[in-house]
C-alpha positions as CSV (number, residue, x, y, z in Angstrom):
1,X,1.3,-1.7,23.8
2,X,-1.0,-0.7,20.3
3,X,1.6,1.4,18.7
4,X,4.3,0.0,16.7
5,X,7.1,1.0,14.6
6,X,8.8,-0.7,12.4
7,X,12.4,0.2,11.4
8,X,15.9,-0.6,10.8
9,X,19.1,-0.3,12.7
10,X,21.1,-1.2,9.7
11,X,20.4,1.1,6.3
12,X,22.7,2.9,3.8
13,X,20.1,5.0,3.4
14,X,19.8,8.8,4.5
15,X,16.2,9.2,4.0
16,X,15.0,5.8,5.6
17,X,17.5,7.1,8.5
18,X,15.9,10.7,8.5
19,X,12.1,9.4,8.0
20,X,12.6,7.1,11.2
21,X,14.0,10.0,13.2
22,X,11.4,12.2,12.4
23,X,9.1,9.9,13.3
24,X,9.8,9.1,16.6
25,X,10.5,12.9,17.5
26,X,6.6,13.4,16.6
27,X,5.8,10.6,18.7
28,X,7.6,11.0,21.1
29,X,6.6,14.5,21.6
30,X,3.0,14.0,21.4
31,X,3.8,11.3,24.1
32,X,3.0,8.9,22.2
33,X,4.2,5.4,23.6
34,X,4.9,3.1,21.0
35,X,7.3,-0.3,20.4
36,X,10.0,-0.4,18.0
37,X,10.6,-3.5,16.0
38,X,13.9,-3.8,14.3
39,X,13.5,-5.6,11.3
40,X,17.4,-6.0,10.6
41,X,17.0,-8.2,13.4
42,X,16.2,-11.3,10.4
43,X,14.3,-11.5,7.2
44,X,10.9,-12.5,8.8
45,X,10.6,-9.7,10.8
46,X,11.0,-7.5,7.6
47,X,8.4,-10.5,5.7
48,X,6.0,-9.7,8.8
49,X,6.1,-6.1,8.2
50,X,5.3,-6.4,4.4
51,X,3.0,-8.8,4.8
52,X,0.9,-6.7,7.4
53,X,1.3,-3.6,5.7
54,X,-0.1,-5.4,2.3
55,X,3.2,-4.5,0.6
56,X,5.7,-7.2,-0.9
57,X,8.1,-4.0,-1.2
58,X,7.3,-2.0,2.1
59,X,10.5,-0.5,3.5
60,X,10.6,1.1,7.2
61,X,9.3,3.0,9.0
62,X,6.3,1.6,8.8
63,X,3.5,2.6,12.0
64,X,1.0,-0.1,13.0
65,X,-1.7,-0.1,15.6
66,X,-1.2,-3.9,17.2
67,X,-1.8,-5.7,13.8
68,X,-3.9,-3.2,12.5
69,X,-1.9,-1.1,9.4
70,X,-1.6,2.6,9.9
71,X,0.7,4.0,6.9
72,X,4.5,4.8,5.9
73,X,6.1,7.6,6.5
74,X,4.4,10.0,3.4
75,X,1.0,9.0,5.1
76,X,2.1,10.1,8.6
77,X,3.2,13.1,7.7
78,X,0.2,14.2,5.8
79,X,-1.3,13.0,9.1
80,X,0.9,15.1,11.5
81,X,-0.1,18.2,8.7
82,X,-3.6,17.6,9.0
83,X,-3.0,17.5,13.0
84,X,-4.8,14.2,12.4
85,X,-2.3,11.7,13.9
86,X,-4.9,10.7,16.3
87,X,-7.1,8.9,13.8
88,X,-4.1,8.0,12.1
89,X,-3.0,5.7,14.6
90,X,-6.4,4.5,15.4
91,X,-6.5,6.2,18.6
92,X,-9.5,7.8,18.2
């Protein structure tokens, strides 16, 4: 599968929590198929993440197409504003 998300099972935080969420209801109802990747799962799940997305600080959810780095949460939505989220995942 090209789409991947990675995110967290395990955060205090509301707006990681709310970002994730929000995501997936976008993709999933612009039936969007796409893999989830916990990174709370171990650290080099959350060191794979960064070091794909080119970000030593990255924090979920972060959207890749297979290896290929799509954007953060801020980016998608601009995307999903711009009804661009096609080119934003590299599926056009």
């Amino acid at each position: 599968m090209g789409i991947k998300l990675y995110y967290t099972t395990v955060t205090a935080s509301r707006t990681v929590k709310s970002q994730q969420a929000e995501m997936m209801r976008i993709l999933d109802s612009k039936s969007i198929q796409y893999e989830l990747i916990d990174i709370s799962v171990g650290g080099e799940v959350r060191d794979e993440m960064r070091s794909k997305a080119g970000n030593p600080a990255a924090v979920p959810p972060q959207l890749f197409n297979e290896d290929k780095y799509c954007g953060d949460f801020e980016m998608f939505s601009d995307a999903v504003e711009e009804d661009t989220v096609d080119q934003f995942l590299k599926l056009a």
